[in-house]
C-alpha positions in Angstrom: 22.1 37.8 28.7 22.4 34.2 28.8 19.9 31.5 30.1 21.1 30.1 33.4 20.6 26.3 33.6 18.6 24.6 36.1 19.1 21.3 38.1 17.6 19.0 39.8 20.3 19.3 43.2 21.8 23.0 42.5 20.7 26.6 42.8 22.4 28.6 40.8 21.9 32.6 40.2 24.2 35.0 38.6 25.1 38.4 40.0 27.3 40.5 36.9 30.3 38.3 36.6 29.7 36.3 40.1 27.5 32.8 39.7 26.1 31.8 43.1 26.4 28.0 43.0 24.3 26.4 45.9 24.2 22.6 46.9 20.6 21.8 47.3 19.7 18.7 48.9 19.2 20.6 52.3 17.2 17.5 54.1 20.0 15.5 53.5 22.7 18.0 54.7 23.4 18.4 51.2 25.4 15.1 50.9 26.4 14.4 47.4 24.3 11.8 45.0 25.6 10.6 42.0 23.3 13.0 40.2 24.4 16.2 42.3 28.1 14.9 41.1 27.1 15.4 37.6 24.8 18.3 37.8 28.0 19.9 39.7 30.4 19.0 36.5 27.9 20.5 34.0 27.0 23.8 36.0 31.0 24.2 36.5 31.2 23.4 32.4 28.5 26.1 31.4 30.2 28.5 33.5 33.5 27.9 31.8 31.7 28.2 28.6 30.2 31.6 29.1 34.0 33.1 28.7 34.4 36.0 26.3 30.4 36.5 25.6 28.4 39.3 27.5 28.0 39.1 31.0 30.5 35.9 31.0 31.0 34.2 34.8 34.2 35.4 36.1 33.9 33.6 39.9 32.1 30.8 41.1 31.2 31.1 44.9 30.4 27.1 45.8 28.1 27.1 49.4 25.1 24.7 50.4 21.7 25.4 51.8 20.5 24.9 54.7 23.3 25.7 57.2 25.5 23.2 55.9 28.0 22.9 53.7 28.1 19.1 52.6 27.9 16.0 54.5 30.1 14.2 52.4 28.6 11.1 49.9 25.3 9.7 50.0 25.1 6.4 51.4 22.0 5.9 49.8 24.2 6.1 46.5 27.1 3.5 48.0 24.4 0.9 49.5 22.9 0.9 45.8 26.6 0.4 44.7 27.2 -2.4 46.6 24.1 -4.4 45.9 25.0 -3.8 42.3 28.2 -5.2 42.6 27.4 -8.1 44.8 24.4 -8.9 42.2 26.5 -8.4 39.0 30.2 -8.1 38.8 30.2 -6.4 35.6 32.6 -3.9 35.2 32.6 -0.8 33.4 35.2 -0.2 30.3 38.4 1.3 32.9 37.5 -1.8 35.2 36.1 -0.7 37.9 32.8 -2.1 39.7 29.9 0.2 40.3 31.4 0.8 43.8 34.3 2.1 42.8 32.6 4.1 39.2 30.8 6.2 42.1 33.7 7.0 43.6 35.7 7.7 40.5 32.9 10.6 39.8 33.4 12.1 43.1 37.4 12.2 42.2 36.8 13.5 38.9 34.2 16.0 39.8 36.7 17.3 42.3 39.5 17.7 39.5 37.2 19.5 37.2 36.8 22.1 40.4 40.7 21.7 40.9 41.4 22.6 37.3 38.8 25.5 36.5 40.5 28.4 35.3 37.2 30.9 36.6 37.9 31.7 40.6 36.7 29.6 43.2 36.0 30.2 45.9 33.7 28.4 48.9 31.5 29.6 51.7 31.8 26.8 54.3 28.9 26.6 57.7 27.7 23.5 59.3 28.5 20.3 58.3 31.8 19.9 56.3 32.3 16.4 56.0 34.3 13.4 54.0 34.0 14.4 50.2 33.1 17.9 51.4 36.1 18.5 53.2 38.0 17.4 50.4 36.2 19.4 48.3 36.7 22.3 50.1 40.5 21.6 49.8 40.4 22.7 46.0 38.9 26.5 47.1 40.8 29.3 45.7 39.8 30.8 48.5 38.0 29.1 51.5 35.6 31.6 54.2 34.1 29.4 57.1 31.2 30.5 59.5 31.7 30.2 63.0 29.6 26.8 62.8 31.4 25.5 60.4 32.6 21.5 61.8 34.9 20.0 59.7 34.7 16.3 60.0 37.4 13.1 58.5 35.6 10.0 59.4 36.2 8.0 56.4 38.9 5.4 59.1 36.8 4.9 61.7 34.2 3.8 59.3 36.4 1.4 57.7 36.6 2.8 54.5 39.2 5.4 52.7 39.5 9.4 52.2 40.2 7.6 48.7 39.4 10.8 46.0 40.1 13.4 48.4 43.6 12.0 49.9 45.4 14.1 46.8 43.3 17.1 48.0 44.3 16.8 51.5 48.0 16.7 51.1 48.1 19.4 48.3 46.0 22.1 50.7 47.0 21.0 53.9 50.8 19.3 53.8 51.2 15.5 54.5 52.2 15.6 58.4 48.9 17.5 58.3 46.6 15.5 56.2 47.9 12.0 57.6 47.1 13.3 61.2 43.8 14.0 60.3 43.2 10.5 58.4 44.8 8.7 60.8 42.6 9.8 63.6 39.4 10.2 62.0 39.9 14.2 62.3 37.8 16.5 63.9 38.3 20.8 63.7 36.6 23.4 64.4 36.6 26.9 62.1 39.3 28.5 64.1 41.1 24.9 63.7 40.4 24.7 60.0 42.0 28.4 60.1 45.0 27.5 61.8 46.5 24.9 59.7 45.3 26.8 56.6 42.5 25.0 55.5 40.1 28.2 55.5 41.5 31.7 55.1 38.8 33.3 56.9 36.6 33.2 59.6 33.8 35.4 60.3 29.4 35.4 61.3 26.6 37.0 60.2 27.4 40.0 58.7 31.3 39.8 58.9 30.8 36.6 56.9 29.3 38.8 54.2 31.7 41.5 53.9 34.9 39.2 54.0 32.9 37.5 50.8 32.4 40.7 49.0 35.5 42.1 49.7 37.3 38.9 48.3 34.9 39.0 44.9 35.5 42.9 44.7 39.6 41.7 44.9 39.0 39.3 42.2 36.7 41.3 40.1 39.7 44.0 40.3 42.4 41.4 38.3 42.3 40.7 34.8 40.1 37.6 33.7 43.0 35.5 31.6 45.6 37.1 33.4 44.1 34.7 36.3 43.3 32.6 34.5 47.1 32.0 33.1 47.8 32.8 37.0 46.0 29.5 38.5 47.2 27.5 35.5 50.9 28.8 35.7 50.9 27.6 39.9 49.2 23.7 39.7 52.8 23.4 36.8 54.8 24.9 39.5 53.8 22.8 42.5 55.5 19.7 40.8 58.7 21.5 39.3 61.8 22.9 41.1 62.2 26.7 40.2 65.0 26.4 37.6 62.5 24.4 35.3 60.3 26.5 35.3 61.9 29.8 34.2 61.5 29.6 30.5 57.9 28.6 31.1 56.5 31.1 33.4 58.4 33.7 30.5 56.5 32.9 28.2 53.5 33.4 30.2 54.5 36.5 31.4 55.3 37.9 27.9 51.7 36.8 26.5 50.3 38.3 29.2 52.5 41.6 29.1 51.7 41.5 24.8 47.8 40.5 25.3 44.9 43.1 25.2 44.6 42.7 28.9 48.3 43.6 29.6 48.1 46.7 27.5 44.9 48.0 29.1 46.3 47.5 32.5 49.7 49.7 32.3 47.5 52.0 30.2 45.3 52.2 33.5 48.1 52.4 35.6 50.4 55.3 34.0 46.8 56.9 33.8 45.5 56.5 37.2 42.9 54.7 36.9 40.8 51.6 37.3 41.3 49.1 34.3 38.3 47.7 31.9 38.6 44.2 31.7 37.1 42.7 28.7 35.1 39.5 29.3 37.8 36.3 29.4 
């Protein structure tokens, strides 16, 4: 058994292959500070690196305490930004001012949740908000509570849906995503559902069952074969079908040659449930 890490603005606890990642700043609706940004990144890194040892985290399930999800980026964070950058004008070694450094973590934190090849998926109540709701655009799979209150106000606060603009158009389309921007959006969990930002809603003990019946579903697939999967789809997005043929064969026949691929026709022909290995 490995030694789960601890931080400062995260919960974390690991159930077999499941690792229960909680936001934990619940006084402040669980907005994001600079350090929650990087505890994020290195609790999604020591996931990753548990692959193919005992016990090795298979799904991440991302919520917040509380009641609420996230309340987007601490403006604690940006006013201490701005006095830096109105004090000194230094920049940092890609050029940008501390302003903008801040908001380059948020966008690259977000990309390391984009690109993980362990399941994500997100358990969304409360207050969903600026960076969260972008951040809740890069779920595998998204379940909302009842309360959940998705919120856009970056516009009608004069600033930007900068980071998460890429988020918004990939999960929701752009006629979507611009409406939203544009007016400083406002939904609702059956909203969210309908345009297919969340893929479930559900309270209470509904809420619970959709989330174990999703992990049991993922739990059920092959580790790299997902892996490969989620990998395989973020090339595809970008490339007409045609390109992408001799690719995605290859893929298939590493997968269909691998360890993995032999024990699940093996399971198949012999009725019954496959063994993964750890990925």
């Amino acid at each position: 058994m490995h030694a789960i890490p601890t931080f400062d603005t995260l919960l974390l606890q690991q159930t077999g292959a499941v690792l229960y990642m909680t936001l934990n700043r619940p006084a402040a609706r669980n907005a994001m500070s600079v350090a929650m940004l990087a505890d994020l990144v290195r609790a999604l890194r020591w996931a990753e690196s548990t692959a193919g040892k005992p016990n090795a985290v298979r799904v991440v399930v991302l919520r917040g305490s509380g009641g609420h999800f996230c309340a987007g980026a601490d403006l604690k964070d940006m006013a201490t930004a701005r006095m830096q950058t109105m004090q000194n004008s230094a920049e940092d070694a890609n050029g940008l001012n501390p302003i903008a450094q801040v908001n380059a973590a948020f966008g690259q934190m977000c990309v390391a949740f984009a690109q993980t090849t362990l399941a994500l998926v997100m358990v969304l109540e409360g207050t969903v908000m600026g960076g969260g709701f972008g951040l809740a655009c890069v779920a595998d799979v998204a379940l909302a509570d009842t309360s959940a209150n998705f919120k856009l106000p970056e516009t009608s606060l004069g600033v930007v849906p900068a980071q998460i603009a890429p988020f918004l158009v990939e999960r929701l389309g752009y006629s979507q995503a611009k409406r939203l921007a544009v007016t400083g959006g406002r939904l609702d969990a059956h909203a969210a559902l309908q345009i297919g930002l969340v893929h479930v809603v559900a309270e209470g003990a509904a809420l619970q069952a959709a989330l174990d019946q999703v992990l049991a579903d993922i739990l059920a697939c092959a580790p790299q074969a997902l892996a490969s999967t989620k990998a395989l789809m973020d090339k595809a997005r970008f490339a007409p079908p045609k390109e992408m043929v001799l690719q995605a064969a290859q893929v298939f026949a590493t997968a269909a040659q691998s360890a993995e691929g032999l024990e699940g026709m093996t399971a198949f022909m012999q009725k019954r449930k496959p063994q993964w290995a750890p990925a």
